[in-house]
C-alpha positions as a LaTeX table, in Angstrom:
\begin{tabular}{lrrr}
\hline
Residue & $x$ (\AA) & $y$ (\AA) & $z$ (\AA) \\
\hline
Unk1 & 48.32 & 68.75 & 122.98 \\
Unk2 & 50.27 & 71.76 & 123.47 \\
Unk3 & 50.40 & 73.10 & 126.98 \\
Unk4 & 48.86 & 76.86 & 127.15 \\
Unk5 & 51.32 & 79.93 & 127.27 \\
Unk6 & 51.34 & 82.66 & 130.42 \\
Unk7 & 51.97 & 85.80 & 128.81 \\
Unk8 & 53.63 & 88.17 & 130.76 \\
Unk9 & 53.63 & 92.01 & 130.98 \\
Unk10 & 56.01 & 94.37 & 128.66 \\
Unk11 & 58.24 & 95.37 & 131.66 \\
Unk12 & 58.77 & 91.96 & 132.41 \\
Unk13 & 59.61 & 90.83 & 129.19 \\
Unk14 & 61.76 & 93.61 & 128.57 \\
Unk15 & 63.79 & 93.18 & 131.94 \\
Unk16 & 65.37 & 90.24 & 130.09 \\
Unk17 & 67.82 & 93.07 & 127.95 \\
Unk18 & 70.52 & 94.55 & 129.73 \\
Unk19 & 73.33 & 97.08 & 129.28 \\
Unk20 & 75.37 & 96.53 & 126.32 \\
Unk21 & 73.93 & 93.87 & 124.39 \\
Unk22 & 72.54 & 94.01 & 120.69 \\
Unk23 & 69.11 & 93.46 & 120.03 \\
Unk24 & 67.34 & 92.69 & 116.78 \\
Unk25 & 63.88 & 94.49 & 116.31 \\
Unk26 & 61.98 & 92.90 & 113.60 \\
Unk27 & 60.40 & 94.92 & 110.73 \\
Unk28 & 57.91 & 96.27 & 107.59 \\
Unk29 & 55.04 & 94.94 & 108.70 \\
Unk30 & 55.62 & 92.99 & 111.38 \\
Unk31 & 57.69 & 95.93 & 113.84 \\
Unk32 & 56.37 & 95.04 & 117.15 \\
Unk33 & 55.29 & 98.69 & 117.65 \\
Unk34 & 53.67 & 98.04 & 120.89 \\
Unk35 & 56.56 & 96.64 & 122.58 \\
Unk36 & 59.51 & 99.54 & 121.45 \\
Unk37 & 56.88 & 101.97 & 122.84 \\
Unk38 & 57.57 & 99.94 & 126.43 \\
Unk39 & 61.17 & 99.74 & 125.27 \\
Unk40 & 61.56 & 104.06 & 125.30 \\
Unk41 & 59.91 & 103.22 & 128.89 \\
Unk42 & 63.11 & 101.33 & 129.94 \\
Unk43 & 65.77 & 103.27 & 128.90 \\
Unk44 & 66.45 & 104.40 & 132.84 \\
Unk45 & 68.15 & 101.23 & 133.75 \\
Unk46 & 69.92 & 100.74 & 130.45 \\
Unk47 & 73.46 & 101.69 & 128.16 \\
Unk48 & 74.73 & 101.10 & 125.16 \\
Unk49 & 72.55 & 99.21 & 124.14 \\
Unk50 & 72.63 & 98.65 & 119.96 \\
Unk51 & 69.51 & 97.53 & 118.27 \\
Unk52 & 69.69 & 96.12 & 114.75 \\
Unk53 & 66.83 & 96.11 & 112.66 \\
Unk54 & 65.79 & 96.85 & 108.98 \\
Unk55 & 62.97 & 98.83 & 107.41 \\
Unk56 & 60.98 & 99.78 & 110.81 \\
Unk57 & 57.23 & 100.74 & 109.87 \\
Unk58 & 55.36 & 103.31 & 112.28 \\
Unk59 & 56.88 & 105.37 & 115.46 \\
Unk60 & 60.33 & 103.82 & 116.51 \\
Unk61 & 60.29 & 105.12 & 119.99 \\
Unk62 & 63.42 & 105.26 & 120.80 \\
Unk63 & 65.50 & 107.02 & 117.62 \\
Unk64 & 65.24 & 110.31 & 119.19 \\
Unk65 & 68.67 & 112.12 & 120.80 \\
Unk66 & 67.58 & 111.80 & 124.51 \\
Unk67 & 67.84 & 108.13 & 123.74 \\
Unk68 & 71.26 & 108.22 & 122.35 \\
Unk69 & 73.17 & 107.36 & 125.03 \\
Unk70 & 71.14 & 104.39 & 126.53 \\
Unk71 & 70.62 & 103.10 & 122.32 \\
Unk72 & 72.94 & 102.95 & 119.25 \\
Unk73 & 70.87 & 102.53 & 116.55 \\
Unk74 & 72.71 & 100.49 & 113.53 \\
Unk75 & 70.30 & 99.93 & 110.94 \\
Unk76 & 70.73 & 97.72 & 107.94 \\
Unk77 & 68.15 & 99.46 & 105.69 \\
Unk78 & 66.71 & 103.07 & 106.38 \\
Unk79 & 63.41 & 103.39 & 106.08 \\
Unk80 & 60.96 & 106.72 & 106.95 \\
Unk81 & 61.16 & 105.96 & 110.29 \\
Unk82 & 64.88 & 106.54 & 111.15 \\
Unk83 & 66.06 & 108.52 & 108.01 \\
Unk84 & 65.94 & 112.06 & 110.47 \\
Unk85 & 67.77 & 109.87 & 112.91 \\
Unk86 & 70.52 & 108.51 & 110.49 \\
Unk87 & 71.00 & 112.43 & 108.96 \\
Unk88 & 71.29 & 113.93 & 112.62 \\
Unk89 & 73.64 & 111.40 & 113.61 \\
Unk90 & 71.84 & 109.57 & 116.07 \\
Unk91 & 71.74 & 106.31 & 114.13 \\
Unk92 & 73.82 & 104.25 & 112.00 \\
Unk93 & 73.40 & 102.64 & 108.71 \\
Unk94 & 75.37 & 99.19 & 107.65 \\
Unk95 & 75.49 & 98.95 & 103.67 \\
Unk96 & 75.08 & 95.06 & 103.09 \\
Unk97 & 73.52 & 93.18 & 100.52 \\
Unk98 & 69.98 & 91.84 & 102.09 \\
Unk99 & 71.33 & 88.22 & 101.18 \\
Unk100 & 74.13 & 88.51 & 103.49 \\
Unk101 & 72.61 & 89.95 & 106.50 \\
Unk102 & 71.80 & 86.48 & 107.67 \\
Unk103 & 75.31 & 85.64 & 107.44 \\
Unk104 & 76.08 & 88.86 & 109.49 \\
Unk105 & 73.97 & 87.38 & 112.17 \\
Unk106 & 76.04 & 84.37 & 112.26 \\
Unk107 & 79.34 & 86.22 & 113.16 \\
Unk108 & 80.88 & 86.65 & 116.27 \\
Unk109 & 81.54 & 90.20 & 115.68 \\
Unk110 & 77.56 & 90.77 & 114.76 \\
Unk111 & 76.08 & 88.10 & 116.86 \\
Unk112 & 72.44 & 88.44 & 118.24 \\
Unk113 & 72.03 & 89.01 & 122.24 \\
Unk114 & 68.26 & 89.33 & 121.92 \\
Unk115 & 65.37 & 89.23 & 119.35 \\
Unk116 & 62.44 & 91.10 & 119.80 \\
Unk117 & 59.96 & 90.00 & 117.00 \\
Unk118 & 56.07 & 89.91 & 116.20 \\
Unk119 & 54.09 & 86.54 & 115.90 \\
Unk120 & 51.00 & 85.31 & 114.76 \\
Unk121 & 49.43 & 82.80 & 118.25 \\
Unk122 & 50.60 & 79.66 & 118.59 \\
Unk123 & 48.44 & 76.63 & 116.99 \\
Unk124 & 47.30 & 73.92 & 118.37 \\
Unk125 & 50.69 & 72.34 & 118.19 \\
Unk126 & 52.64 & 75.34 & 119.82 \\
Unk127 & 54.07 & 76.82 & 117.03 \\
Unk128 & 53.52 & 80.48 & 115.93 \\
Unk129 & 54.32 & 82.01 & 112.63 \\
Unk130 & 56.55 & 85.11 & 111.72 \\
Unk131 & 54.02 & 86.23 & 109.40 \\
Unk132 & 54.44 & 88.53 & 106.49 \\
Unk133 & 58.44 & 89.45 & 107.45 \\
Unk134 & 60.28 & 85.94 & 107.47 \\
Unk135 & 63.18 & 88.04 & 105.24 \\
Unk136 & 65.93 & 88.25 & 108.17 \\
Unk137 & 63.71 & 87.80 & 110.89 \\
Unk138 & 64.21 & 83.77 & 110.23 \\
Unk139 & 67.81 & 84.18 & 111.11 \\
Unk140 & 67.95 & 86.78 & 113.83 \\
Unk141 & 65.54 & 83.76 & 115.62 \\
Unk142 & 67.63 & 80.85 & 114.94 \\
Unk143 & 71.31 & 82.86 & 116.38 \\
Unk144 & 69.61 & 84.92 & 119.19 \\
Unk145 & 70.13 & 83.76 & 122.78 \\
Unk146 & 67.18 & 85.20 & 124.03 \\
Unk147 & 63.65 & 85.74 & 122.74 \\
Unk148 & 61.02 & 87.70 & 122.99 \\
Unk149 & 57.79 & 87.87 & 121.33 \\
Unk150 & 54.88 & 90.35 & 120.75 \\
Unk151 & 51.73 & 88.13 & 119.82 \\
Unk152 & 49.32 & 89.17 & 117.89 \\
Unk153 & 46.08 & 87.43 & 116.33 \\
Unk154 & 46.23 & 89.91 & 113.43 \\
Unk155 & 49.48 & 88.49 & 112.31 \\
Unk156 & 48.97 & 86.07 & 109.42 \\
Unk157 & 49.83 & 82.37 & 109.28 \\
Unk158 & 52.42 & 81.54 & 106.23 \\
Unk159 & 53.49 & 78.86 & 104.72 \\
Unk160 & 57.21 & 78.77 & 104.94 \\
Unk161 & 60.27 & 79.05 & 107.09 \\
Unk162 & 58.68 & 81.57 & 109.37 \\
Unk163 & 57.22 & 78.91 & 111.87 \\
Unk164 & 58.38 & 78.72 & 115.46 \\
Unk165 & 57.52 & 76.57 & 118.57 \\
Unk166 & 56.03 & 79.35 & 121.50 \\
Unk167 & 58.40 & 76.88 & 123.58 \\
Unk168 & 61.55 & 78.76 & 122.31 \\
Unk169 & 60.35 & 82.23 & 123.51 \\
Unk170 & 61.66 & 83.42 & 127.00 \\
Unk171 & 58.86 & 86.27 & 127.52 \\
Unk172 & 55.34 & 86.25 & 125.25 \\
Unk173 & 53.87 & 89.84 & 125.45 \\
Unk174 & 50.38 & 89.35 & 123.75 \\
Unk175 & 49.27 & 92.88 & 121.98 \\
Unk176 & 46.11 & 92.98 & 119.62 \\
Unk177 & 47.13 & 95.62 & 117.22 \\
Unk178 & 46.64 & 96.04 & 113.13 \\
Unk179 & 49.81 & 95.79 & 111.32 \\
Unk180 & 51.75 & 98.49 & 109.57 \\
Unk181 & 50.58 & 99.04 & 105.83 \\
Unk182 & 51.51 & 100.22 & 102.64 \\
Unk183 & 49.76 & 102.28 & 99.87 \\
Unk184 & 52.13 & 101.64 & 96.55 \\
Unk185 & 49.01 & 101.91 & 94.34 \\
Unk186 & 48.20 & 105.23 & 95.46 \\
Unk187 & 51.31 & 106.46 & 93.83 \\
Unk188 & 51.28 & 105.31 & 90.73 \\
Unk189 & 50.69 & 107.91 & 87.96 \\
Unk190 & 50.60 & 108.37 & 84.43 \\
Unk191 & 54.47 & 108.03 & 84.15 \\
Unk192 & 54.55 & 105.19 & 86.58 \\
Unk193 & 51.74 & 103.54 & 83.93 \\
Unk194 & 53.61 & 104.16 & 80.90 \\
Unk195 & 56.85 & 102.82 & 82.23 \\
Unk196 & 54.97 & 99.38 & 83.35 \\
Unk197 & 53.23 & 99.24 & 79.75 \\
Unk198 & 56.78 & 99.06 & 78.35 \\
Unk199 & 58.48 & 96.52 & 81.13 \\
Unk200 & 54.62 & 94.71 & 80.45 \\
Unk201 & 55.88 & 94.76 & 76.45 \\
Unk202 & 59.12 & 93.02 & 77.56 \\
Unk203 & 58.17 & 90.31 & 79.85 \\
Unk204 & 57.54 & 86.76 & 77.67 \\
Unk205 & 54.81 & 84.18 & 79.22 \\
Unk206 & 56.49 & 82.02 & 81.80 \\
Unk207 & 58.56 & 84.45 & 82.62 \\
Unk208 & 59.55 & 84.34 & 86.59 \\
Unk209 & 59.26 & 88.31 & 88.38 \\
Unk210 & 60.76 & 89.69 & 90.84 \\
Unk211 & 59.15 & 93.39 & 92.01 \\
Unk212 & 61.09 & 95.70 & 94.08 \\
Unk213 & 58.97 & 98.16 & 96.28 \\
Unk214 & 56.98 & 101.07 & 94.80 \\
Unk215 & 54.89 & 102.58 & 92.63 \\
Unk216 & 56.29 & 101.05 & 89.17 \\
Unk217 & 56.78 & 97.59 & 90.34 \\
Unk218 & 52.55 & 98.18 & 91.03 \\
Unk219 & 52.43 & 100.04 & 88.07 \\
Unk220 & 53.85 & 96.60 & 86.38 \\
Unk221 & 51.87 & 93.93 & 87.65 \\
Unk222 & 48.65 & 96.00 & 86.64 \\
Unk223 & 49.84 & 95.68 & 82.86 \\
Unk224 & 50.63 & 91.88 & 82.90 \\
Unk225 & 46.52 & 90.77 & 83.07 \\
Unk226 & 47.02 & 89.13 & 79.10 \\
Unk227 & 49.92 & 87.37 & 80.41 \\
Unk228 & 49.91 & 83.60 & 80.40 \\
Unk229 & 51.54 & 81.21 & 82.86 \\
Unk230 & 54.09 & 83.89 & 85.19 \\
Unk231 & 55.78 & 82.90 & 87.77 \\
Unk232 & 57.36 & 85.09 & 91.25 \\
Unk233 & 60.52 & 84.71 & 93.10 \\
Unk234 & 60.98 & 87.36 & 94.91 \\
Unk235 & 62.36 & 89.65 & 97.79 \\
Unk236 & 58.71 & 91.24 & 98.58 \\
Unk237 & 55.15 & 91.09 & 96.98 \\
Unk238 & 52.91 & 93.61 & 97.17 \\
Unk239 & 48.52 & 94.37 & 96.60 \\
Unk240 & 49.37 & 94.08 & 93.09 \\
Unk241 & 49.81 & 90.20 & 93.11 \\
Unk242 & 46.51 & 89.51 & 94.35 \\
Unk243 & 44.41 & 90.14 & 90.87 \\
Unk244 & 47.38 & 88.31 & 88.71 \\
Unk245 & 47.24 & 84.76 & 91.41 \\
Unk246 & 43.54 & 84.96 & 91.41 \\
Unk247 & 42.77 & 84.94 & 87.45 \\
Unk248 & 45.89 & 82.30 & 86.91 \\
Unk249 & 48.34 & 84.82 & 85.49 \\
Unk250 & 50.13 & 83.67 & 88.30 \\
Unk251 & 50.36 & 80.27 & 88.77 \\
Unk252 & 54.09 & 79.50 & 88.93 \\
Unk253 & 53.76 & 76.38 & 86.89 \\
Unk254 & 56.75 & 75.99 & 84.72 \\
Unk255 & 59.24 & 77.74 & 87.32 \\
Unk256 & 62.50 & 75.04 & 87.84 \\
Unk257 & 62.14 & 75.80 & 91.56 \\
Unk258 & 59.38 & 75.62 & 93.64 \\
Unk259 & 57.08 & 75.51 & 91.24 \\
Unk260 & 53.28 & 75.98 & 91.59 \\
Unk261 & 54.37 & 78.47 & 94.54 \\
Unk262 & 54.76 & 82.11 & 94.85 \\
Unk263 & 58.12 & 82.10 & 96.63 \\
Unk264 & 58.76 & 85.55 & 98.85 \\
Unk265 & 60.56 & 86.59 & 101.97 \\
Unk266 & 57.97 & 89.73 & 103.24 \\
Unk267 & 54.86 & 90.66 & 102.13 \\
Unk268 & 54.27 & 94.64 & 102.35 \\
Unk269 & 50.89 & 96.38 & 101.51 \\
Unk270 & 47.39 & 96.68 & 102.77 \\
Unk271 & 45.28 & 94.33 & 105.08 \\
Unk272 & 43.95 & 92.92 & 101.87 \\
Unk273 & 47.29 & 91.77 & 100.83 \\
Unk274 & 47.78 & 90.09 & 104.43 \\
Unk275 & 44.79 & 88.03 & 104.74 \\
Unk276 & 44.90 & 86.74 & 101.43 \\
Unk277 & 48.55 & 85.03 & 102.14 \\
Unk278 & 47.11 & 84.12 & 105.73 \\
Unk279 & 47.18 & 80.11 & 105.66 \\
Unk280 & 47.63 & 80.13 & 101.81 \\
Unk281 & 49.48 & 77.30 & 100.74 \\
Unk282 & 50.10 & 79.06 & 97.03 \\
Unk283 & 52.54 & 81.90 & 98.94 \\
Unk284 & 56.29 & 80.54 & 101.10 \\
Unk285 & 57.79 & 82.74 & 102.44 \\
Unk286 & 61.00 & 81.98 & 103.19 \\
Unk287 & 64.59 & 82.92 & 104.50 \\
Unk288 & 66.00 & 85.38 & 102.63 \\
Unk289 & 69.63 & 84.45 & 102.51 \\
Unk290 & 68.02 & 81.64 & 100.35 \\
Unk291 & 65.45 & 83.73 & 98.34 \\
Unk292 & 67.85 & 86.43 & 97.34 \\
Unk293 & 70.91 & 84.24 & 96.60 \\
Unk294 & 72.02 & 84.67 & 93.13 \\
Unk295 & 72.76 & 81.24 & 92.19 \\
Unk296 & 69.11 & 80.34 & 93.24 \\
Unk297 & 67.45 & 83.48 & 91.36 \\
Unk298 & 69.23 & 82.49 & 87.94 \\
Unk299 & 68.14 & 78.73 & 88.22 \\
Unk300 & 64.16 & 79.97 & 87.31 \\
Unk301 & 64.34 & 80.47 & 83.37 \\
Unk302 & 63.51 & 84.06 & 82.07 \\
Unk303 & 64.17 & 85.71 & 85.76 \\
Unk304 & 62.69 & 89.39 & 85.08 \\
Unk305 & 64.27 & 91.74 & 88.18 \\
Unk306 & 62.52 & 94.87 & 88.39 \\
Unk307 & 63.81 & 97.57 & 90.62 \\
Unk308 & 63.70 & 101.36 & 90.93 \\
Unk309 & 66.82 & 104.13 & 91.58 \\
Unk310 & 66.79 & 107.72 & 92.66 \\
Unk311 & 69.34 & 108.50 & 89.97 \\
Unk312 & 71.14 & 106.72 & 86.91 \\
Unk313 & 74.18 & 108.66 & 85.31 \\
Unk314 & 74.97 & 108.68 & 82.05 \\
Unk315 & 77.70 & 105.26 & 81.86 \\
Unk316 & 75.11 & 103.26 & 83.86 \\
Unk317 & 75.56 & 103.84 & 87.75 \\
Unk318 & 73.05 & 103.65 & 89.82 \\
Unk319 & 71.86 & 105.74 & 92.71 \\
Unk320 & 69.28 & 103.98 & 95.00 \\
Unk321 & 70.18 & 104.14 & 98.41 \\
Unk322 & 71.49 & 107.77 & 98.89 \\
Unk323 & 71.19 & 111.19 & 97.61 \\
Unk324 & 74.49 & 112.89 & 97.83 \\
Unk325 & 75.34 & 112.12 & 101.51 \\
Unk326 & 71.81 & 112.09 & 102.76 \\
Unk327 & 71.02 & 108.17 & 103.11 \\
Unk328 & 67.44 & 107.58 & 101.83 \\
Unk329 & 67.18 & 103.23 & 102.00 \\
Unk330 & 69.57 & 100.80 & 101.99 \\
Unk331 & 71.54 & 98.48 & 99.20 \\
Unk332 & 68.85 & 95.69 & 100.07 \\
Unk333 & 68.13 & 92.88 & 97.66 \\
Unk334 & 68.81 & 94.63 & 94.25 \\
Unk335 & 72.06 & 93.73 & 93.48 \\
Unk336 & 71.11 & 90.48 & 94.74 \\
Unk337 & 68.21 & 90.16 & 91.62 \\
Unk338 & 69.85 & 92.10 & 89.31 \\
Unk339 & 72.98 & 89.72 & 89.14 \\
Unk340 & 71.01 & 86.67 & 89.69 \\
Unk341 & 68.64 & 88.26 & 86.20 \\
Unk342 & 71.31 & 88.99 & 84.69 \\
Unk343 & 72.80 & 85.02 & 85.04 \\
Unk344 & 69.25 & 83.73 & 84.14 \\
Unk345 & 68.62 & 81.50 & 80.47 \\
Unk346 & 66.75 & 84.50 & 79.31 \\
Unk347 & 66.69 & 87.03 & 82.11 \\
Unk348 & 66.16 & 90.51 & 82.07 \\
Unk349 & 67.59 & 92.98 & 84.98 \\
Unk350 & 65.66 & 95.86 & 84.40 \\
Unk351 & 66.29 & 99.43 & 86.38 \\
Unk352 & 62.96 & 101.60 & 86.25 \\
Unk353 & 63.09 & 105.20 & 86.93 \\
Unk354 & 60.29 & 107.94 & 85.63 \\
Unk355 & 62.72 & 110.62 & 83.58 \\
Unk356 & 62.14 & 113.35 & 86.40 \\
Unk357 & 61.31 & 113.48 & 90.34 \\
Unk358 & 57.83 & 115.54 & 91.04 \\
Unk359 & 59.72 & 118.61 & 91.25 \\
Unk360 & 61.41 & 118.41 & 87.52 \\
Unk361 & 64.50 & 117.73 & 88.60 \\
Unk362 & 66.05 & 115.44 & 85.98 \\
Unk363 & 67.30 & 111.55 & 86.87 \\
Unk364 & 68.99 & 110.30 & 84.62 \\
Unk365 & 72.24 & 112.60 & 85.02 \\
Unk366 & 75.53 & 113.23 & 83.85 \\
Unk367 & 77.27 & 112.12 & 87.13 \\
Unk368 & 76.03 & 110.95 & 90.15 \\
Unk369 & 75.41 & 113.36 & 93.18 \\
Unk370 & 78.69 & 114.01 & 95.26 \\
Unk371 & 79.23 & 111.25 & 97.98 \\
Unk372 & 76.23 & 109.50 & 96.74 \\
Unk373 & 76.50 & 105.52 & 97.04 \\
Unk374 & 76.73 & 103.29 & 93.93 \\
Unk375 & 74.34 & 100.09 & 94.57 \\
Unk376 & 74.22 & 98.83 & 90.79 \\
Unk377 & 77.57 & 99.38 & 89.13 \\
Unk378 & 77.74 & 99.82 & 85.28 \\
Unk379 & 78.88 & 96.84 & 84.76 \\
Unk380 & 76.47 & 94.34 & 85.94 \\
Unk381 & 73.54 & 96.87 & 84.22 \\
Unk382 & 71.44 & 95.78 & 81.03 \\
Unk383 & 67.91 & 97.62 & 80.85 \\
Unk384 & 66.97 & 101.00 & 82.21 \\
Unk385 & 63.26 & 101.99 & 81.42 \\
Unk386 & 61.19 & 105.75 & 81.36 \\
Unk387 & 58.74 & 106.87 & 80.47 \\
Unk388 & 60.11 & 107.50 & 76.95 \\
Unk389 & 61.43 & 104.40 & 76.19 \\
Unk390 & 63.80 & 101.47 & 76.85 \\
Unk391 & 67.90 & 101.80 & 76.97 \\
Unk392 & 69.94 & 98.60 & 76.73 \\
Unk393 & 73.16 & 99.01 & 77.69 \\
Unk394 & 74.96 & 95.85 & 78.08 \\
Unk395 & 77.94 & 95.54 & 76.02 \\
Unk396 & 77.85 & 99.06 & 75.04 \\
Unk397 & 80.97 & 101.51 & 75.73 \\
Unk398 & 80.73 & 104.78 & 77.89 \\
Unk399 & 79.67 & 106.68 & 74.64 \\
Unk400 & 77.06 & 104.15 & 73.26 \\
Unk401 & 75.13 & 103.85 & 76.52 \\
Unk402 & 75.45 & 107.34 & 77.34 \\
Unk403 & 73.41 & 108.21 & 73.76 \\
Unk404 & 70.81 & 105.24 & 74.72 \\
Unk405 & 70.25 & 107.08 & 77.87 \\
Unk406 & 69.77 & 110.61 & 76.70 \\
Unk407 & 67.35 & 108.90 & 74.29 \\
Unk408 & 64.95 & 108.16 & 77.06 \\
Unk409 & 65.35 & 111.28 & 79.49 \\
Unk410 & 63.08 & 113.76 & 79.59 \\
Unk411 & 63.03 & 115.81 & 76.66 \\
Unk412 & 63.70 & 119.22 & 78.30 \\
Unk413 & 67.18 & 117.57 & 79.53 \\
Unk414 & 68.26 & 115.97 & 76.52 \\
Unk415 & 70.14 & 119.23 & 75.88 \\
Unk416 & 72.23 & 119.57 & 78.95 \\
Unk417 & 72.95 & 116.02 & 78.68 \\
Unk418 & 74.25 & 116.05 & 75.15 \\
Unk419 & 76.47 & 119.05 & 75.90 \\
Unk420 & 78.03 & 117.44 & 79.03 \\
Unk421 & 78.71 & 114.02 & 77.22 \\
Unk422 & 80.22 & 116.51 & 73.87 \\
Unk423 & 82.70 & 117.88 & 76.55 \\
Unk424 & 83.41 & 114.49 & 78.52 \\
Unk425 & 83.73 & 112.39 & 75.19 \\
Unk426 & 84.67 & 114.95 & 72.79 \\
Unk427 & 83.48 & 113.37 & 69.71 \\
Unk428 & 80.39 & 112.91 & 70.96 \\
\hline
\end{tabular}
């Protein structure tokens, strides 16, 4: 029987970092709010201190620029939370493919002094679970030399590689507090719907997803209901999965790995979403440099990669990190699908952007925004999907894919876009 914990107070746990170390705070749902708040509290006693961390969810605490000299923020995805911090200089973004983070971690260069990370209670056998964020949190655990944990009975249970033994923890802070959500179905509009009717249109039964964040990966999974037999191996899973696993749209039976499971490395949406994987054997969530390697995507037959983009020009590049210079997310996992699609018996790498942002300012372009980063190149692209249609661009030159493009912007820029390509290509 497993011997009882003594939790300790945030100071205390806390008093365990020191000048100049790196930590890793763990993230999306699972960012141990309650513990970064006590963090800002011990800045006093402490320099240079660089925390690591991707997509924090709810009040960092300590981004702001009275906390710049005591911590260097380097973050390996931006999410809402630091972007101000990131454009005012006070933090630091690392561009790295999601699957290689964990490899990152394993460095010298990039090693782990302490992990700060959110867990459900330990069971009856000791052992606590990571919850809905396994992703890079797995690895941050296993290299760290010192951890801490914020334990919460909110925190799911999942099935996985997310488990680990409360014996391994040097401080356990316990904080009863809801976890950070996500409203992707609130977005989704009547673009959003008529860009997942025609992704719906091109996924076959027993096809295997994978759904990027958003509105149009939601947008998706609401059109796939007269689906048979689908499968998911993928980065994240959202609300949307729940209807699709619970009428047996979903039920992973003819995927070549791990079949009969929905195979993810972070859930991210509503309380709903989180107690339905709690203890549900169906769901594993597991490491991510396993989940988003390339040469295990393309094993699954018919991999369909779905991810989104800020901008697309007109040969096939892909904006969907920055805009210009102003970093909006991170590379992440989409590279990571959309080659591992791509290398699939079947697969389909599909980019999905609506034609125009809310203001009516057009996205798919002739060039890219100055300085903005390239996360898909042209070369590994096939499908790009609008609201007006579907534009497949493998194998095509610069002048073929730059006609299936303008086919499928909005209307009102087809113009502009026609005229630009007359005076890039001539005979256009």
């Amino acid at each position: 029987m497993f011997t009882p914990i003594k939790y300790v107070s945030p100071k205390e746990a806390l008093s365990l970092i020191e000048s100049n170390q790196r930590i890793y705070v763990h993230g999306s749902a699972q960012t141990p709010t309650f513990l970064l708040k006590h963090l800002a509290q011990e800045a006093y006693r402490l320099q240079n201190v660089e925390v690591v961390s991707i997509s924090v969810y709810g009040d960092f605490h300590i981004d702001g620029p009275e906390f710049r000299e005591h911590f260097k923020i380097n973050s390996l995805f931006v999410s809402a939370s630091i972007r101000e911090a990131v454009k005012n200089g006070h933090a630091d973004y690392v561009p790295v493919f999601l699957s290689e983070i964990p490899e990152l971690f394993r460095k010298d260069f990039f090693a782990i002094d302490v992990a700060i990370v959110q867990v459900s209670e330990p069971d009856q056998h000791g052992y606590c679970s990571l919850g809905v964020s396994v992703d890079v949190a797995r690895s941050a655990v296993n290299t760290a030399r010192i951890l801490i944990a914020q334990v919460n009975p909110q925190v799911p249970r999942t099935h996985g590689d997310g488990m680990i033994h409360a014996s391994r923890f040097n401080a356990m802070v316990y904080a009863d507090e809801p976890l950070h959500e996500a409203l992707f179905g609130e977005k989704v509009g009547d673009n959003e719907r008529r860009i997942g009717a025609y992704i719906a249109e091109m996924i076959e039964d027993r096809s295997t997803l994978q759904m990027g964040i958003g509105a149009i990966p939601d947008a998706v999974l609401s059109c796939l209901t007269n689906h048979k037999d689908l499968g998911v191996h993928t980065e994240m899973c959202s609300d949307g999965i729940i209807n699709l696993v619970e009428n047996d749209v979903v039920n992973n039976k003819y995927k070549k790995i791990h079949p009969n499971k929905t195979v993810s490395s972070f859930a991210l949406g509503t309380k709903k979403l989180y107690d339905y994987v709690n203890d549900n054997p169906a769901f594993a969530f597991l490491d991510v440099d396993y989940v988003n390697d390339p040469h295990v995507i393309r094993r699954n037959d018919r991999m369909v990669s779905i991810n989104s983009a800020i901008e697309v020009d007109l040969t096939g590049q892909v904006g969907a990190d920055s805009i210009g210079v102003y970093q909006f997310s991170g590379v992440g996992g989409q590279m990571d699908f959309m080659r591992g699609a791509a290398l699939s018996t079947g697969g389909k790498p599909i980019i999905a952007i609506p034609s125009r942002t809310a203001k009516g300012i057009a996205r798919l372009v002739p060039t890219l925004k100055p300085g903005a980063g390239v996360v898909t190149t042209r070369a590994h692209m096939h499908y790009v999907v609008t609201e007006y249609g579907v534009a497949y661009l493998f194998g095509k030159n610069l002048r073929q894919r730059a006609k299936a493009l303008i086919n499928i912007a909005h209307p009102d820029d087809r113009e502009m876009l026609e005229r630009n390509c007359s005076e890039r290509f001539l005979k256009f």
